[in-house]
Chimera marker file (.cmm) of the C-alpha trace (Angstrom):
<marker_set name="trace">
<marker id="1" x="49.008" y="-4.053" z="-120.596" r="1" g="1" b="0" radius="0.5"/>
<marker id="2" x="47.949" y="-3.740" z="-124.273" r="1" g="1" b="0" radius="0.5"/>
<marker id="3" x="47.106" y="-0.340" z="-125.527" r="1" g="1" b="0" radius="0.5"/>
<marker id="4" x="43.759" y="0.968" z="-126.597" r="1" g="1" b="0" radius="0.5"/>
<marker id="5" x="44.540" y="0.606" z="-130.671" r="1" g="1" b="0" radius="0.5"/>
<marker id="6" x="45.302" y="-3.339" z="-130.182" r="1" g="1" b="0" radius="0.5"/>
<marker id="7" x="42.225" y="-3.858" z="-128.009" r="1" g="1" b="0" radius="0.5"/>
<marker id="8" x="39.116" y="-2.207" z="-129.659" r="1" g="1" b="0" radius="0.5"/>
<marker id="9" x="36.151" y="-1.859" z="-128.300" r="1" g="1" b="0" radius="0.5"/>
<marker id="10" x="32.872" y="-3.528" z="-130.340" r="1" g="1" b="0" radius="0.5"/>
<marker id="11" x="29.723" y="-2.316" z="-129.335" r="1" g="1" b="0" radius="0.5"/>
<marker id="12" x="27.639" y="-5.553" z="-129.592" r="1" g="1" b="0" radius="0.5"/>
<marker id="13" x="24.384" y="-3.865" z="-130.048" r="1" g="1" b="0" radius="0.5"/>
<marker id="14" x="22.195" y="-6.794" z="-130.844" r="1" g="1" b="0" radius="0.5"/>
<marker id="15" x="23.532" y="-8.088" z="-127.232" r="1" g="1" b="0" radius="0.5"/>
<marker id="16" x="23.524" y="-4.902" z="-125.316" r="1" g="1" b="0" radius="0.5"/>
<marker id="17" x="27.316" y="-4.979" z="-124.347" r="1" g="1" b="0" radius="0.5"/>
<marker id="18" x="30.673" y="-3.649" z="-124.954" r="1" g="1" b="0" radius="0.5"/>
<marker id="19" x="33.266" y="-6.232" z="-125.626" r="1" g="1" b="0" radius="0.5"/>
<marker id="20" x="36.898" y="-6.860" z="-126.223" r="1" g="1" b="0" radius="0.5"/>
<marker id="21" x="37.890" y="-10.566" z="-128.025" r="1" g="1" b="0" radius="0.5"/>
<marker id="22" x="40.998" y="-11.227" z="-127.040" r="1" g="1" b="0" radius="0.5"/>
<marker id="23" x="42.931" y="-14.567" z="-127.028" r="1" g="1" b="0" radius="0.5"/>
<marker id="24" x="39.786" y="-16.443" z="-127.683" r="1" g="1" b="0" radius="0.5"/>
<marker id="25" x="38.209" y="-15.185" z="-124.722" r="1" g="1" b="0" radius="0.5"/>
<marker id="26" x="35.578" y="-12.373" z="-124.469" r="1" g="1" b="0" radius="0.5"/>
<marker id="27" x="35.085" y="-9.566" z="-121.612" r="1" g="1" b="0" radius="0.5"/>
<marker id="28" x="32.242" y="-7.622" z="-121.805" r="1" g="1" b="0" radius="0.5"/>
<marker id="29" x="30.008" y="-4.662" z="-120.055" r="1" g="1" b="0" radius="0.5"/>
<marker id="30" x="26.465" y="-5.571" z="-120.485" r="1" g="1" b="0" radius="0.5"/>
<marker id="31" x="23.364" y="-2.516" z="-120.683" r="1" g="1" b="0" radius="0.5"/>
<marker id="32" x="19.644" y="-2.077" z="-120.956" r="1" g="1" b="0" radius="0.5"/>
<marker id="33" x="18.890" y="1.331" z="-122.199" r="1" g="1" b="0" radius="0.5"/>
<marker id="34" x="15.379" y="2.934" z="-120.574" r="1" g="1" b="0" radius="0.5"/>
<marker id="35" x="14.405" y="6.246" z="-122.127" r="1" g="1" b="0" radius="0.5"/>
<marker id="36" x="17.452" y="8.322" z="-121.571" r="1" g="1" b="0" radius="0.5"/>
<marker id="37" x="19.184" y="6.098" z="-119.413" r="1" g="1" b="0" radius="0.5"/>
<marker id="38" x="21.696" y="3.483" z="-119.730" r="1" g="1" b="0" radius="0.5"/>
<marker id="39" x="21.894" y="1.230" z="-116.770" r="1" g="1" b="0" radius="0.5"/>
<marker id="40" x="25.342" y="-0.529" z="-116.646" r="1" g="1" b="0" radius="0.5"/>
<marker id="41" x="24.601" y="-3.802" z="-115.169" r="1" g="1" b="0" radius="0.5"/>
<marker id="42" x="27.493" y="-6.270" z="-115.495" r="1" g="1" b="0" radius="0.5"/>
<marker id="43" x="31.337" y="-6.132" z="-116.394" r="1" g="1" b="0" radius="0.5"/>
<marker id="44" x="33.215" y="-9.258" z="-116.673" r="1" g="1" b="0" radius="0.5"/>
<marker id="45" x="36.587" y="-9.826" z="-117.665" r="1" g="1" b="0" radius="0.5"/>
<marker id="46" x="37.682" y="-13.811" z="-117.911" r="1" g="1" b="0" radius="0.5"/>
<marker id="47" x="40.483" y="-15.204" z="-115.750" r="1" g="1" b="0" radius="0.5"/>
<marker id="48" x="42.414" y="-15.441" z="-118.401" r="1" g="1" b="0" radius="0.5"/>
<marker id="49" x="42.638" y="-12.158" z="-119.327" r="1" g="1" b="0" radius="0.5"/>
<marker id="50" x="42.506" y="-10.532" z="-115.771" r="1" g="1" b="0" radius="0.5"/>
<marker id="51" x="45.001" y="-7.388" z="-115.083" r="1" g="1" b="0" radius="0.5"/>
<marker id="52" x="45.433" y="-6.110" z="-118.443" r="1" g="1" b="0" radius="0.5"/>
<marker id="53" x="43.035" y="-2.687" z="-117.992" r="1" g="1" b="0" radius="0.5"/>
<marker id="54" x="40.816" y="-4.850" z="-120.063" r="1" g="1" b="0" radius="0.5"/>
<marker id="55" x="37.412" y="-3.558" z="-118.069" r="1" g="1" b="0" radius="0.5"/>
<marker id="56" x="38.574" y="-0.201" z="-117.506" r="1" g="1" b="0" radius="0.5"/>
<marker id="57" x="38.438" y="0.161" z="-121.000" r="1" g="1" b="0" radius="0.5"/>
<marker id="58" x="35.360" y="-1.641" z="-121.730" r="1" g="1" b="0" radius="0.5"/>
<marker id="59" x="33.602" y="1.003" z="-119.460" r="1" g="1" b="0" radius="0.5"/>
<marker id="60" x="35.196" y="3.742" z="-120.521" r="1" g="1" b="0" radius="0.5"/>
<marker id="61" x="34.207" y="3.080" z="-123.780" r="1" g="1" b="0" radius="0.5"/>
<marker id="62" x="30.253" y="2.561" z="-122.549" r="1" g="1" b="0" radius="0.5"/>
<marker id="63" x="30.322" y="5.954" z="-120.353" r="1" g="1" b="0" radius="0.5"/>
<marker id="64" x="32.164" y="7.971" z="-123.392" r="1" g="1" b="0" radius="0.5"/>
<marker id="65" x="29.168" y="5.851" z="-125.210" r="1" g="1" b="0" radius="0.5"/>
<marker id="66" x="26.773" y="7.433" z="-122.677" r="1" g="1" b="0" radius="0.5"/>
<marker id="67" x="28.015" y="10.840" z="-122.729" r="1" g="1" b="0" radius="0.5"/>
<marker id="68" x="27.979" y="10.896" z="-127.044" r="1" g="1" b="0" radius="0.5"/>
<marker id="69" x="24.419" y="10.023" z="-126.597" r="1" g="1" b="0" radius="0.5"/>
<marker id="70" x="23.157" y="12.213" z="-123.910" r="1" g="1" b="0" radius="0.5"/>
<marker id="71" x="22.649" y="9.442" z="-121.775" r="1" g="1" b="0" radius="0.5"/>
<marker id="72" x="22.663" y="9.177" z="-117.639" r="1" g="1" b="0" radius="0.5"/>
<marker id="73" x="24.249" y="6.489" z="-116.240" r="1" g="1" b="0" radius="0.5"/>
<marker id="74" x="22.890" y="4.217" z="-113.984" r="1" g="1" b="0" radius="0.5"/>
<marker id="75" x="25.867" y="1.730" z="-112.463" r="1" g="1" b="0" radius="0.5"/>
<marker id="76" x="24.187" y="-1.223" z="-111.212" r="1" g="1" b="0" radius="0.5"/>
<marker id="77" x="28.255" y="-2.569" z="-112.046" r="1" g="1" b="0" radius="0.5"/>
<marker id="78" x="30.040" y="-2.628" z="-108.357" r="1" g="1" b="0" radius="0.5"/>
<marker id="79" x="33.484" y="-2.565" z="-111.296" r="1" g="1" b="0" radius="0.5"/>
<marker id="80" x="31.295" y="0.519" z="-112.924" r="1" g="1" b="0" radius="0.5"/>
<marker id="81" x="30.525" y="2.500" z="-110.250" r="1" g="1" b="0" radius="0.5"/>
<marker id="82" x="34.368" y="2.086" z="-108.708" r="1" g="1" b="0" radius="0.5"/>
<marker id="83" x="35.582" y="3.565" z="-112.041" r="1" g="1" b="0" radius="0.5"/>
<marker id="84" x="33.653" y="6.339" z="-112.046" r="1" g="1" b="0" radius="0.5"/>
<marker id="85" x="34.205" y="6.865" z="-108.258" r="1" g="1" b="0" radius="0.5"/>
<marker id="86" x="38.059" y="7.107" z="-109.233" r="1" g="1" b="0" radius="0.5"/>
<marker id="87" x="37.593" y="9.212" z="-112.497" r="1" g="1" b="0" radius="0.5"/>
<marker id="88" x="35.625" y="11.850" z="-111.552" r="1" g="1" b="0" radius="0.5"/>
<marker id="89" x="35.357" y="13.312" z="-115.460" r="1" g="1" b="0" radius="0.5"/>
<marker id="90" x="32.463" y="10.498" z="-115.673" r="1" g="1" b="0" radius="0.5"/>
<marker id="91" x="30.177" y="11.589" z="-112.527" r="1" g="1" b="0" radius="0.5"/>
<marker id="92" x="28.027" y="14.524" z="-114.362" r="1" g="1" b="0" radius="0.5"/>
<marker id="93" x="26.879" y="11.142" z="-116.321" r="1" g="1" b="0" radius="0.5"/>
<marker id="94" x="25.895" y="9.346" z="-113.297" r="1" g="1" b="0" radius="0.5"/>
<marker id="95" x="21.902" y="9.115" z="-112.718" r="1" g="1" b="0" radius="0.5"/>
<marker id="96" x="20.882" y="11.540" z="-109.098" r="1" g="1" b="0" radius="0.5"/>
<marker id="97" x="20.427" y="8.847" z="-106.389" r="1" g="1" b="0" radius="0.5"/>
<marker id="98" x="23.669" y="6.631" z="-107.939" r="1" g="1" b="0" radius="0.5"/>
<marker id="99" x="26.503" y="9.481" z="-107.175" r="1" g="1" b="0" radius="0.5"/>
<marker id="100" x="29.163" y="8.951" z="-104.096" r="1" g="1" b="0" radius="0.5"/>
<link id1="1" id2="2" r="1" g="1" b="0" radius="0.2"/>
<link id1="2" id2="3" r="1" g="1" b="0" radius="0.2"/>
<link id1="3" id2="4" r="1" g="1" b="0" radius="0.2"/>
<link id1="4" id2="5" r="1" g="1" b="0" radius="0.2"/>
<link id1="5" id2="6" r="1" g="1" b="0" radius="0.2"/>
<link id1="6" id2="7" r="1" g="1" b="0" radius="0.2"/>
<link id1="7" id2="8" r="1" g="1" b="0" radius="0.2"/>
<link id1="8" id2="9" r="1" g="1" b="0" radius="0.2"/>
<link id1="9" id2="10" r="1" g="1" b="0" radius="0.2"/>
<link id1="10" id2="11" r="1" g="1" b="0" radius="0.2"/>
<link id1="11" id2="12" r="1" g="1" b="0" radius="0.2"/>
<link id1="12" id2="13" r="1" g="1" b="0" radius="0.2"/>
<link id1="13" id2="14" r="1" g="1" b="0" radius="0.2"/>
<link id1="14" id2="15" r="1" g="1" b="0" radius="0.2"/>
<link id1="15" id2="16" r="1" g="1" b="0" radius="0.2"/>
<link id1="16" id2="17" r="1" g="1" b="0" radius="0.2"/>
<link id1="17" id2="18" r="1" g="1" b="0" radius="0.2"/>
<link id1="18" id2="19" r="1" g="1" b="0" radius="0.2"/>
<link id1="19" id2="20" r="1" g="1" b="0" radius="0.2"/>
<link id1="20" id2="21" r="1" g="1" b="0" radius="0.2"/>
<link id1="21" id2="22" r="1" g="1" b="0" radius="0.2"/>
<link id1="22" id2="23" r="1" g="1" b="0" radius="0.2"/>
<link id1="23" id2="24" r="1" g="1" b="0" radius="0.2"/>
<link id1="24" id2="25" r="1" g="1" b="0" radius="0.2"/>
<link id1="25" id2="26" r="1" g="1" b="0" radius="0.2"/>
<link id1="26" id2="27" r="1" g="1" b="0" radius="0.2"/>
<link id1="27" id2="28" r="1" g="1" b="0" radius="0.2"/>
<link id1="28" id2="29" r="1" g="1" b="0" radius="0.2"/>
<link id1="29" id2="30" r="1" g="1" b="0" radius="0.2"/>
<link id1="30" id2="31" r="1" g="1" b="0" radius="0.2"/>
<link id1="31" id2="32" r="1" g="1" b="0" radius="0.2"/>
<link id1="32" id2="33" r="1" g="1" b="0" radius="0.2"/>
<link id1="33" id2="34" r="1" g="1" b="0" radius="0.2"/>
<link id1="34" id2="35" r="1" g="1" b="0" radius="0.2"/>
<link id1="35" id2="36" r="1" g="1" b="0" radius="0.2"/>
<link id1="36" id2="37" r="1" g="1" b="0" radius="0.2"/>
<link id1="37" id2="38" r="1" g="1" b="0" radius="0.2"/>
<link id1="38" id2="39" r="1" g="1" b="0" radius="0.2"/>
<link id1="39" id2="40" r="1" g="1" b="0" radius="0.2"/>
<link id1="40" id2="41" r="1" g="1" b="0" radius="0.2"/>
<link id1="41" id2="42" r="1" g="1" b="0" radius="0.2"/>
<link id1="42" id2="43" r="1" g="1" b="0" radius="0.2"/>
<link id1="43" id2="44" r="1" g="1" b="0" radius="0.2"/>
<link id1="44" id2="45" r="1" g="1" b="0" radius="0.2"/>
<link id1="45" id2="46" r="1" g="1" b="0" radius="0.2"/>
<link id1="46" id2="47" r="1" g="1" b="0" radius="0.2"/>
<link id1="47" id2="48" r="1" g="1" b="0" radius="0.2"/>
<link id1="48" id2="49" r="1" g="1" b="0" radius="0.2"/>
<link id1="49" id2="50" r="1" g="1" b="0" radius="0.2"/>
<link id1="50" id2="51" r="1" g="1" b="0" radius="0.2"/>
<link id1="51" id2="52" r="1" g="1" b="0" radius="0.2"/>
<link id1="52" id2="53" r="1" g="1" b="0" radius="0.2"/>
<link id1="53" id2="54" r="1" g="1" b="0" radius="0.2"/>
<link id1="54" id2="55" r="1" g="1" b="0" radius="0.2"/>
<link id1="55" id2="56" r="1" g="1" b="0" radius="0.2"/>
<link id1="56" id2="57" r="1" g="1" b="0" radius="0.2"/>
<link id1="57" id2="58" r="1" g="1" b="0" radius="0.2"/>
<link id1="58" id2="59" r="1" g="1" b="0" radius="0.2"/>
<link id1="59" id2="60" r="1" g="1" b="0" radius="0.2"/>
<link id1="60" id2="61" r="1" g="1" b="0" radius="0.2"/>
<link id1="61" id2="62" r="1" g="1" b="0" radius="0.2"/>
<link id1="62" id2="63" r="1" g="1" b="0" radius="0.2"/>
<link id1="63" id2="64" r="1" g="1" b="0" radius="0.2"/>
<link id1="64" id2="65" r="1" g="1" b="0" radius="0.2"/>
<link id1="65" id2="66" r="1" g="1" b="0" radius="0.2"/>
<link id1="66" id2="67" r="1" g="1" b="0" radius="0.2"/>
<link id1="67" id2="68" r="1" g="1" b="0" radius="0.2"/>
<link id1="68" id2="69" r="1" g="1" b="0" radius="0.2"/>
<link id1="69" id2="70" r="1" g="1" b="0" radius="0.2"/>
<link id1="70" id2="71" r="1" g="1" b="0" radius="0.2"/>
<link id1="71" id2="72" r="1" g="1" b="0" radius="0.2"/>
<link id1="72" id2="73" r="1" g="1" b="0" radius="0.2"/>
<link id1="73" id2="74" r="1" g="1" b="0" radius="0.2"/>
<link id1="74" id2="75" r="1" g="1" b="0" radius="0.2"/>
<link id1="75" id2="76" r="1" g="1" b="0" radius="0.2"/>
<link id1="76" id2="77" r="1" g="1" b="0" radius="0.2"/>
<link id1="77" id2="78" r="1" g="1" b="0" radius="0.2"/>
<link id1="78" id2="79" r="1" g="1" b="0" radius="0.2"/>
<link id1="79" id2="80" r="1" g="1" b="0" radius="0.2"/>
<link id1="80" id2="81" r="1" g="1" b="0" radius="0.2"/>
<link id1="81" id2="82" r="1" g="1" b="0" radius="0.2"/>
<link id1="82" id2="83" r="1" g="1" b="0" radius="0.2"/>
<link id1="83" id2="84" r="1" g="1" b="0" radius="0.2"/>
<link id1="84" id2="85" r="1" g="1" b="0" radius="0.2"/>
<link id1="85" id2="86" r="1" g="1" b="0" radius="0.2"/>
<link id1="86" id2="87" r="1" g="1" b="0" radius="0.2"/>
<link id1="87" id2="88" r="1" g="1" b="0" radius="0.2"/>
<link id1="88" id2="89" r="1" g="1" b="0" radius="0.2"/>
<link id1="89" id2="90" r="1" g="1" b="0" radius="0.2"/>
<link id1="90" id2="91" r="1" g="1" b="0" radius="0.2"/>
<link id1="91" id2="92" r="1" g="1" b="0" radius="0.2"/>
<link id1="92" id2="93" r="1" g="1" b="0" radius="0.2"/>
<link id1="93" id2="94" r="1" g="1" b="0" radius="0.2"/>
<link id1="94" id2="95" r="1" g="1" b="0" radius="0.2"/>
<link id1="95" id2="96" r="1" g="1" b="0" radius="0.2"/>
<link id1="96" id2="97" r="1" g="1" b="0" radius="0.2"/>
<link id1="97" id2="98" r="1" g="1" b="0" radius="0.2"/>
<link id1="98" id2="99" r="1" g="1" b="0" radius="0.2"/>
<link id1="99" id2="100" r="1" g="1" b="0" radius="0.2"/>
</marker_set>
């Protein structure tokens, strides 16, 4: 597992998505924002680079994103919406209606 200082995080804005280069290989988290609302819709982490904590820390990075902007979270992401079930410091971000 690499640590969060070699892997940082770029927020691709002009794509909508949080993403990690690594290896030649890209993972990703991709968004839409509506109004105050970011709705996490994707996560994907290649093969490649599979088991590394790669898209925990993508998402991280997008809900501490979220939070910084006074955003609720909407996790259309079945990866998204499993992290935040397991840290439970990220549900006050998560949109009524999306919350276990």
């Amino acid at each position: 597992m690499h640590t969060d200082a070699e892997l940082p995080v770029v927020h691709n804005t002009a794509a909508k998505r949080f993403e990690i280069a690594l290896d030649g290989k890209i993972a990703f988290s991709k968004y839409l924002l509506v109004g105050e609302k970011m709705i996490i819709e994707h996560t994907e982490v290649p093969v490649e680079l599979e088991g590394k904590g790669i898209a925990s820390l993508i998402v991280r990075t997008a809900l501490d994103y979220a939070r910084a902007q006074k955003l609720k979270v909407m996790p259309l992401c079945p990866f998204t919406a499993a992290f935040i079930h397991r840290h439970s410091q990220y549900q006050d971000l998560v949109l009524e209606g999306y919350r276990y």
